[in-house]
C-alpha positions in Angstrom: 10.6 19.4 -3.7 8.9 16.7 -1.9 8.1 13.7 -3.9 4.8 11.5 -3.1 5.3 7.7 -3.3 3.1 5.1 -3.1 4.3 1.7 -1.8 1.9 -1.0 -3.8 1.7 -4.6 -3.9 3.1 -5.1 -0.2 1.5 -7.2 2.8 0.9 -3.8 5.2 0.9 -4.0 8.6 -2.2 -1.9 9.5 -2.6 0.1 13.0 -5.0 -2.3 14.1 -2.2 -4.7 14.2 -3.9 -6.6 10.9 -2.2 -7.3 8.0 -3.8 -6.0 4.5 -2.4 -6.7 0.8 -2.8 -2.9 0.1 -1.2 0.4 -0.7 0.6 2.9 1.1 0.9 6.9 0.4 3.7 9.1 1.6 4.0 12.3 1.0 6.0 15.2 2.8 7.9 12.5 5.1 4.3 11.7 6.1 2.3 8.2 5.8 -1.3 9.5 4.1 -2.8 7.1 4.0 -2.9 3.0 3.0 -5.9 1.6 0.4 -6.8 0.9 -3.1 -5.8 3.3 -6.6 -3.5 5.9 -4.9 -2.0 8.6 -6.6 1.5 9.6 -6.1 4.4 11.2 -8.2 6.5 7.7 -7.9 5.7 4.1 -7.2 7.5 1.5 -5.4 6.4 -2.1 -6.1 6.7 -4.0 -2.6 6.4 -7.8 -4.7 4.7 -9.5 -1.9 7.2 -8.4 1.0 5.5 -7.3 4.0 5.6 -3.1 4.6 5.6 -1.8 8.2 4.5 1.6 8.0 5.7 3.6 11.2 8.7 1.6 12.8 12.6 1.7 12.8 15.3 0.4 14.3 16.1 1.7 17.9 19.5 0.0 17.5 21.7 2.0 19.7 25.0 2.0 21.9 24.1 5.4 23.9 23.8 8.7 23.5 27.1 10.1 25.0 26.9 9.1 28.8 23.2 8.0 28.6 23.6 4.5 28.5 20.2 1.9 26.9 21.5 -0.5 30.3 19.9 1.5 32.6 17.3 4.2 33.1 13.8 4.7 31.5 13.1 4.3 27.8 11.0 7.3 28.0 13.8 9.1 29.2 16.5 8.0 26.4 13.5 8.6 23.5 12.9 12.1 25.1 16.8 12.6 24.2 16.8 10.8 20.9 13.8 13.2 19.7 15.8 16.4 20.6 18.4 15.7 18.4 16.0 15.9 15.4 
């Protein structure tokens, strides 16, 4: 059972690159949506710490002989999302 979860009191980094002291929803592995009086099964309280919906770390030595060094990121993230 998916759990929603609402991220609250956090400095968001919006998609227009702004940064909003706001909520964030996620639900189903999925951002909803970010604003005011949110509903959600848990809540996480960010105290003040910045939130940035949507990245991760691309940290990476290779995918077998695919090597970061050389090549096209498009290329490498092509292979990274067919693992999934």
């Amino acid at each position: 059972m998916h759990k929603s979860l609402r991220i609250k009191n956090g400095n968001i980094l919006l998609s227009t690159g702004e940064i909003a002291r706001t909520d964030v929803l996620i639900s189903k592995g999925k951002i909803e949506g970010c604003g005011e009086r949110l509903n959600a099964d848990e809540t996480i309280d960010a105290g003040d710490y910045y939130v940035l919906p949507g990245l991760m770390d691309i940290h990476t030595h290779g995918l077998g002989e695919v090597s970061t060094d050389r090549g096209r990121l498009e290329d490498y993230a092509a292979i990274e999302a067919s693992r999934v």
